[in-house]
C-alpha positions as CSV (number, residue, x, y, z in Angstrom):
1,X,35.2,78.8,18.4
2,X,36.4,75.4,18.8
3,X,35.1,72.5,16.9
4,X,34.6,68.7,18.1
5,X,34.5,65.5,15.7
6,X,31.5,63.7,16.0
7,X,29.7,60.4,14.3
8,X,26.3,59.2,13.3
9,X,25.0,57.2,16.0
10,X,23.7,53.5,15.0
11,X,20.7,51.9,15.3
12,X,18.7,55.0,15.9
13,X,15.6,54.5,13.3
14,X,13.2,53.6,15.5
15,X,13.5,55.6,18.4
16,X,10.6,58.3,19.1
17,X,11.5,61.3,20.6
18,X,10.0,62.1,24.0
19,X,6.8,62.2,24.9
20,X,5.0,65.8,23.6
21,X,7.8,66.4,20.9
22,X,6.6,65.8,17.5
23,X,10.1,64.9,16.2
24,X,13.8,64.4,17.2
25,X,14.3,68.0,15.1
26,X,11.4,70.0,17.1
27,X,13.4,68.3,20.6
28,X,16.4,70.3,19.4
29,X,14.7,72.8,18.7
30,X,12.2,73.9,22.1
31,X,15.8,72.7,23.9
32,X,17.6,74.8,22.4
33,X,15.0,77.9,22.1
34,X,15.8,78.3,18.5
35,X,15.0,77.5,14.8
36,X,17.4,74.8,12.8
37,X,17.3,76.1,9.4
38,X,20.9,74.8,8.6
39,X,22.9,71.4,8.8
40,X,25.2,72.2,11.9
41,X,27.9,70.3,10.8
42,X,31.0,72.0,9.9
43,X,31.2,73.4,6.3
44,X,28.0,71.8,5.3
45,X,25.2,74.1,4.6
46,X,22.6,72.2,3.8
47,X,18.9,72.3,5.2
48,X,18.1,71.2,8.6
49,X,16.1,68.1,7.6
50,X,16.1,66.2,10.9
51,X,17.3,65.9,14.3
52,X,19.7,63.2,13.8
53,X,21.4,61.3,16.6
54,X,25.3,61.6,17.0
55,X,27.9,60.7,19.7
56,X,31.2,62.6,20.6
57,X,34.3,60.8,18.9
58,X,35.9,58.7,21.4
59,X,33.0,59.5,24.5
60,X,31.4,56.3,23.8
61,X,27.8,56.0,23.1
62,X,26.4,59.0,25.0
63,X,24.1,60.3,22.4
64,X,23.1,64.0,21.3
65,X,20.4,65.8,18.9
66,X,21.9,67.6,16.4
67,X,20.5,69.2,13.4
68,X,21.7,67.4,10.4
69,X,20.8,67.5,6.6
70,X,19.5,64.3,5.0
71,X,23.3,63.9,3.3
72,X,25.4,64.2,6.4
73,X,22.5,62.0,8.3
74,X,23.1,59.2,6.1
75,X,26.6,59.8,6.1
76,X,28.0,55.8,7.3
77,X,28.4,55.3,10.7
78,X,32.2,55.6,10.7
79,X,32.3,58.4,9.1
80,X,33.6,61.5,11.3
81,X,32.7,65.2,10.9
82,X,33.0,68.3,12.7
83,X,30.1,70.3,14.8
84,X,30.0,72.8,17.6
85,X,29.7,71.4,20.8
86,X,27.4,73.9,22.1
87,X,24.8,72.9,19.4
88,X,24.8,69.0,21.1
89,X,21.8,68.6,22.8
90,X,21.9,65.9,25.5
91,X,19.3,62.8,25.2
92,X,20.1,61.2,28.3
């Protein structure tokens, strides 16, 4: 299983998710067909609090859903961490 680094995305606070989703998390969620009951950050094992908005280290600013615990959510902006790529769901 290979692992990519990721960071939080900025300025994401206000954005709604799209129209018929009741939050960033439940996006994930229908796109994916599945439940987030875990942080999907590599080790972390925390509960899926939100959908939270990260970008692929060194890709730029294209920006995916991820299911993140309030702790690695907050985690600053710089800060990189490891996830599956195959649990990245595409906002654009």
């Amino acid at each position: 299983m290979s692992y990519i680094v990721i960071k939080n995305k900025k300025g994401t606070v206000e954005k709604l998710p799209p129209s018929g989703y009741t939050s960033w998390l439940d996006f994930w969620e229908r796109q994916k067909g599945q439940r987030a009951y875990q942080c999907k950050t590599i080790p972390c094992d925390g509960p899926a609090d939100v959908g939270g908005h990260v970008i692929k280290s060194g890709e730029g600013g294209k920006e995916y859903i991820l299911p993140l615990c309030y702790e690695c959510n907050n985690k600053p902006d710089d800060t990189s961490f490891y996830a599956r790529e195959s649990d990245l769901v595409s906002v654009q």
